[in-house]
N, C-alpha and C positions, 0 to 999 in steps of 0.2 A: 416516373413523373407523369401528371395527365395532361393532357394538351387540353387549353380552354376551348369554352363550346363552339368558338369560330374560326376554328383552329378545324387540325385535320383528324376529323372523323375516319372510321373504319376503311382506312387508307394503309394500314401499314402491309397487309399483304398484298395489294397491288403494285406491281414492277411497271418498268417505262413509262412509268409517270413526270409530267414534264418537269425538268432541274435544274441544277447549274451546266455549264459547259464546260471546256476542259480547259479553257482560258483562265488560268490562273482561280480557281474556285477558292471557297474558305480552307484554309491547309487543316487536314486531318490532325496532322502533330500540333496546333495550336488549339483544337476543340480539344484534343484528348488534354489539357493541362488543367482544364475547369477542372474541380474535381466536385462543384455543384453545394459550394459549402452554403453559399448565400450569403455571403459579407456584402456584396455587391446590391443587395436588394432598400437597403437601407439609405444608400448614396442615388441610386437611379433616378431620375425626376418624373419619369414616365411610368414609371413601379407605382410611386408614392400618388400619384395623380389616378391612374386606372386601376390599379391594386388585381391586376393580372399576372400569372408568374410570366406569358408568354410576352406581355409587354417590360420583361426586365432582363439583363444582360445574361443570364443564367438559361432563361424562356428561349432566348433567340438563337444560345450556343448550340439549345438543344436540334432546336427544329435546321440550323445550318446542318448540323450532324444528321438527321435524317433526310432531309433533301440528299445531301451527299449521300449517302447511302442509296438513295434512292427510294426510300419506305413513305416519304411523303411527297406531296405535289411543292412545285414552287405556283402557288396559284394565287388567289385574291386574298384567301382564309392565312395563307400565312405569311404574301406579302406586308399586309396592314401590320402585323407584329415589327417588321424591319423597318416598314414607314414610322412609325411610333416613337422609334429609339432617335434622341435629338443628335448622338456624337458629341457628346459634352464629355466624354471620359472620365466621368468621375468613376467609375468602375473600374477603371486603370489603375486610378491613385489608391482603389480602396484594395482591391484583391492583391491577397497573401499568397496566393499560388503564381503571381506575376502573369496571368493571361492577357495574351496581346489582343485584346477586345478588338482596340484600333481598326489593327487591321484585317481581323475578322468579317467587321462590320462596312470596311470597305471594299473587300473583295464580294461581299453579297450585296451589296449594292451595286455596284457596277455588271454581276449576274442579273438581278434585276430588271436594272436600265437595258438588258440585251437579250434575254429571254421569258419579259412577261409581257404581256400586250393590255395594257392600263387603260380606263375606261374614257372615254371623249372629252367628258370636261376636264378630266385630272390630267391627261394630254394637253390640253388648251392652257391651261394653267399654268402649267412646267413649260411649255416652247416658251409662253409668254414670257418668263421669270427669266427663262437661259439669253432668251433672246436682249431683252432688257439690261439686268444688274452687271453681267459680264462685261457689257461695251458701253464704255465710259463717254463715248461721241454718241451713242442712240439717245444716252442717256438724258445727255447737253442740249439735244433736240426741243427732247420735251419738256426739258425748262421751262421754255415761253408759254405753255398752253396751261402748266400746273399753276404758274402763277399767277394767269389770269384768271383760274380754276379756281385758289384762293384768297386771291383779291375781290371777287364776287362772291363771294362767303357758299360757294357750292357745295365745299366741303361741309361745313358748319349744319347746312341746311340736310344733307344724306346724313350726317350723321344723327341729328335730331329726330327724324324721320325714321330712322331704321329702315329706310327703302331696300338700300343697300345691302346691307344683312339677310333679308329676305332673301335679296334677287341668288343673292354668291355670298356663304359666310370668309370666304376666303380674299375673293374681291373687297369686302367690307375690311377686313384684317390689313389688306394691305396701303387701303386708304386712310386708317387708323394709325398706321405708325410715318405716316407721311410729313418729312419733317418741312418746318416753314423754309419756303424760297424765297433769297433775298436778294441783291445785287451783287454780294459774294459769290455766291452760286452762278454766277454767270462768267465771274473771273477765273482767268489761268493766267495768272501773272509771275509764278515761281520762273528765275531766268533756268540758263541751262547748267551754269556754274555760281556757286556765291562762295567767295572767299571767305578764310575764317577770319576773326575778329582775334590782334594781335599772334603770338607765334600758336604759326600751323601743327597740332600733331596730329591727326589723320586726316585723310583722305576718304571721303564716305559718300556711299549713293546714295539716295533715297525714294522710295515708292511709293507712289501718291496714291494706290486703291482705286475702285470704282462709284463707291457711296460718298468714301472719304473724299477725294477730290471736290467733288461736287455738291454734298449739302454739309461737309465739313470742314470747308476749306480753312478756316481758319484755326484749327489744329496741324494742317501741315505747315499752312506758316509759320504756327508758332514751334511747331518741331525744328526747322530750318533753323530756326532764331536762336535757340535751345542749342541747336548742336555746333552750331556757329562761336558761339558766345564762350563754345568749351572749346574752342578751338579747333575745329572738325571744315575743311572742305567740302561744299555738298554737291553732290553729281548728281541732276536729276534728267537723265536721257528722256525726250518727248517720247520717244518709238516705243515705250512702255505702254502696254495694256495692262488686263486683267491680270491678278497673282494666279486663277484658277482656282479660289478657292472654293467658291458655290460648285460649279460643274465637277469637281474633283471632289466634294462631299456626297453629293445627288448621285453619281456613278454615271457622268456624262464623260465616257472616257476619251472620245477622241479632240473634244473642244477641250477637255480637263490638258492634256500631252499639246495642243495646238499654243494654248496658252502660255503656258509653261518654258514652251519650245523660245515665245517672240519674247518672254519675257530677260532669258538667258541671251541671246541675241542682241538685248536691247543692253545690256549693261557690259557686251565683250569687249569691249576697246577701251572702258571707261579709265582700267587701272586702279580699281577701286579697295580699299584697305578692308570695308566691309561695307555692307547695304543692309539698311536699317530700313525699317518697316513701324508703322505706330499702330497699327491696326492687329489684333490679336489673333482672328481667324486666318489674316491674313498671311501671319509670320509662321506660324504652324502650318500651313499647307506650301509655303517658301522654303521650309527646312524640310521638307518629306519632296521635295524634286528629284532626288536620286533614287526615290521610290516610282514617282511618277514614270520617270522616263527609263527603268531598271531594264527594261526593251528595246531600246531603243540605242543602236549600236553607234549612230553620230552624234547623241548628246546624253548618253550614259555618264563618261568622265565629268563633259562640261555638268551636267544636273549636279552631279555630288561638291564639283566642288564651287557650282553658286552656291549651293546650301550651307556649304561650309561656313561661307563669308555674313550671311543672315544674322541679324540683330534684332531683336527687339529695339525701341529705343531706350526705353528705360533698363532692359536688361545692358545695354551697352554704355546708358551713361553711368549706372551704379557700379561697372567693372572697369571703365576710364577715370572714373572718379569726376566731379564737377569741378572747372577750375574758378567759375564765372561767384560773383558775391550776389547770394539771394536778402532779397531783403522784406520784410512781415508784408503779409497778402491785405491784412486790416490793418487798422487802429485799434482792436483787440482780440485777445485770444482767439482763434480759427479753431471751431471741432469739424473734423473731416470725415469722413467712412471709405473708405476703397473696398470697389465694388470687384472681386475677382471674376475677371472673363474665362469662361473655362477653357481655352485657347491654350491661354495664360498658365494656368496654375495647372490645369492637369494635361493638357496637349503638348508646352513646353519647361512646364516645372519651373515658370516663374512666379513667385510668391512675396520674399521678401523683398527684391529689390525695387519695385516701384514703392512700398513700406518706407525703407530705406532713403530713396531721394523725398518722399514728400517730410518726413521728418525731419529732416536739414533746411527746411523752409522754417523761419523764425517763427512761433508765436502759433505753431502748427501741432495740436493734437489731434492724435488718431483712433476713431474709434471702431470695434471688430463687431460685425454683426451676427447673430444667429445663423446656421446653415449658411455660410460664408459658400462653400464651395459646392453649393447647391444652383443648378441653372436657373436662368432668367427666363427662361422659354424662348428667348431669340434663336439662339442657333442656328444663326446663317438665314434662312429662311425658312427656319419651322413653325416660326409663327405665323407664316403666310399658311404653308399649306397644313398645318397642324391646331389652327388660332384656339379650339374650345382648349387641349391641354395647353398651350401655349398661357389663355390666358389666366387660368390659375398658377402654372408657375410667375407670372408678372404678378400678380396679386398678394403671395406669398414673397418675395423678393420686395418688392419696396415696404411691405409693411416693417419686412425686418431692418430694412435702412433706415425705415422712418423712427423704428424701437431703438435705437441706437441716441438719438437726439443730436446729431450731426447737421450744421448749417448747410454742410452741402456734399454732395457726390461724386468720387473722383471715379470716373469710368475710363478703359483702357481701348474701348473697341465700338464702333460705332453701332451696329447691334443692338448691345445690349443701353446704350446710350438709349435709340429711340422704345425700346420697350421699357425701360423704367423712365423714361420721359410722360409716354403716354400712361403709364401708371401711377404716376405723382398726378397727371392732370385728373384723370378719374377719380382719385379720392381728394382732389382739391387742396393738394399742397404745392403751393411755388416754393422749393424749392431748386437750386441751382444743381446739375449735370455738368463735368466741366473734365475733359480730358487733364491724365497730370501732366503733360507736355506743356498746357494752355495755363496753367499753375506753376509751373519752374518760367512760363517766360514771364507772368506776372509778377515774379518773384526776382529776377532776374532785373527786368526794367524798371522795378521801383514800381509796379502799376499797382493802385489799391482796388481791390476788389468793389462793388457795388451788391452787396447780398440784402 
């Protein structure tokens, strides 16, 4: 196989060249399973966007496999190839040989983040990002200054300008998907307990996120309501942070285990039957804790069995079953689309049950769109620091929801919310993005839609 031109040149008989270290590297026994057939190359988003082989899950087993070996460098030429790859896993769900990409792709990342030394701004960028999305109080800070940012049309004005883009396309990218602050964004009004509505069958936590809490708040409301209404006690401990899920994708391993740690911590007393999560990136890296913390001999048991307890919420209300009576979102027929986060559908192999609950909504058809399980380009923050692929996967992605002829957009994960947000507005379609939480509770209240 050749290595592309920016890739590792007449390197392979050079030894002690800088690698992985012995800290858990990519397992040899998992590279040897490729057997390099290429099913994977067709599913990749990053393939189909650069049309490199080194930029596709096949590209990256190899060159993991040489690093390991030692025949090539871990250097700039072939970290860009692992920067590339979004972690969408759709290469999981596609390859017939069952290779754990997964965790391929996490254990060289985390090699990575500890033995390459990344260039000043790409530095600046990443403290910025970890420093930021992970803590939900930095976050609350800078509310007030964003909104006065976009109440003076600043934004509107960099954006028209293209200043911004100039200066940092990356900085540009991330003022791009900046969603509107409103007075909600400034609430944290969820108590600490809310009883369920008529007889109790479980008992359930729930985790409010970092983005989610704060420019999405009212999807965990309407989650609470949702789970309430089915009967469900909701626990939601304040002491809760970040899920870990950005630092634990990047290969920020000791904030990724830090996080993780308070997050276990924050729900040990609750008594909780399960802990439900609405957020997609979020619940996938909640259910890999027993991997996180696989080290770590005081919270090994406790990591496996939070994860055990982990719920999606739509994965949890389609296996309780809904007791609450839904009632039609219009005054007529509803065409919907569901938008699959790849979290969701290939990180925890939920597919049909969010399908499932919006169907039981009266007056609710569903429509399936082209390359369904094809990324959006979000991926956690790879549209920040990824934005040119980034933005062709968003251009590709809503035109196919737009092919579909669906009123409106049911998305699972906030993510991918704000990049087909901003790509409905780029091509000039209003329509409506709307978690299916935020739809069973309109369904639920008797509330009619406004589309």
């Amino acid at each position: 196989m050749q290595v592309s031109e920016n890739s590792v040149n007449n390197t392979a008989s050079i030894k002690n060249l800088p690698g992985f270290d012995s800290n858990h590297p990519p397992d040899p026994k998992l590279i040897d399973t490729c057997v390099h057939c290429g099913f994977c190359l067709s599913t990749c988003p990053s393939y189909r966007v650069i049309g490199k082989e080194m930029d596709s899950p096949r590209g990256r087993i190899y060159l993991m496999d040489a690093i390991n070996e030692g025949d090539i460098a871990l250097n700039t030429a072939t970290v860009e190839h692992f920067d590339s790859c979004l972690g969408c896993l759709a290469c999981v769900s596609t390859c017939p040989s069952g290779v754990q990409y997964d965790k391929l792709i996490s254990a060289t990342r985390h090699q990575v983040e500890r033995n390459y030394s990344r260039s000043l701004p790409d530095k600046l960028i990443r403290q910025l990002i970890f420093a930021l999305f992970p803590n939900p109080d930095i976050l609350r800070i800078l509310l007030v200054p964003l909104f006065v940012y976009q109440k003076l049309g600043i934004s509107k004005l960099l954006q028209a300008t293209g200043i911004l883009q100039k200066i940092s396309p990356r900085l540009a990218a991330m003022e791009s998907i900046l969603p509107q602050i409103t007075a909600k964004s400034f609430q944290d009004n969820l108590p600490d307990i809310i009883p369920a509505k008529g007889t109790k069958r479980y008992r359930v936590g729930m985790i409010l996120g970092c983005v989610q809490r704060l420019f999405f708040s009212p999807v965990n409301e309407a989650t609470v309501r949702v789970l309430t209404a089915n009967g469900c006690e909701v626990v939601i401990p304040k002491s809760q942070g970040c899920c870990a899920a950005l630092p634990e994708h990047q290969g920020q391993t000791e904030q990724a285990k830090a996080l993780a740690r308070q997050m276990i911590d924050s729900f040990a007393d609750t008594d909780v039957d399960f802990v439900i999560i609405n957020a997609a990136g979020c619940g996938h890296t909640l259910k890999e804790y027993g991997h996180i913390l696989a080290d770590d001999p005081e919270y090994r048991e406790k990591a496996e069995d939070f994860a055990a307890k982990v719920k999606d919420a739509q994965e949890f209300l389609a296996t309780v079953g809904l007791t609450a009576k839904l009632s039609p979102l219009t005054d007529k027929p509803l065409t919907l689309v569901y938008q699959d986060a790849c979290h969701l559908l290939h990180g925890q192999k939920i597919s049909l049950q969010p399908r499932q609950l919006l169907r039981q909504i009266p007056g609710v058809t569903l429509r399936e769109p082209l390359d369904a399980a094809l990324c959006c380009g979000s991926a956690g923050v790879y549209n920040l620091l990824q934005p040119e692929i980034a933005e062709e996967l968003g251009k590709q992605k809503v035109q196919n929801l737009l092919n579909t002829g669906a009123n409106l957009i049911a998305s699972p994960n906030p993510g991918c919310t704000l990049q087909i947000t901003k790509h409905l507005e780029l091509q000039g379609k209003n329509i409506a993005v709307m978690h299916p939480m935020e739809l069973l509770d309109y369904a639920i209240q008797g509330v009619k839609l406004k589309l």
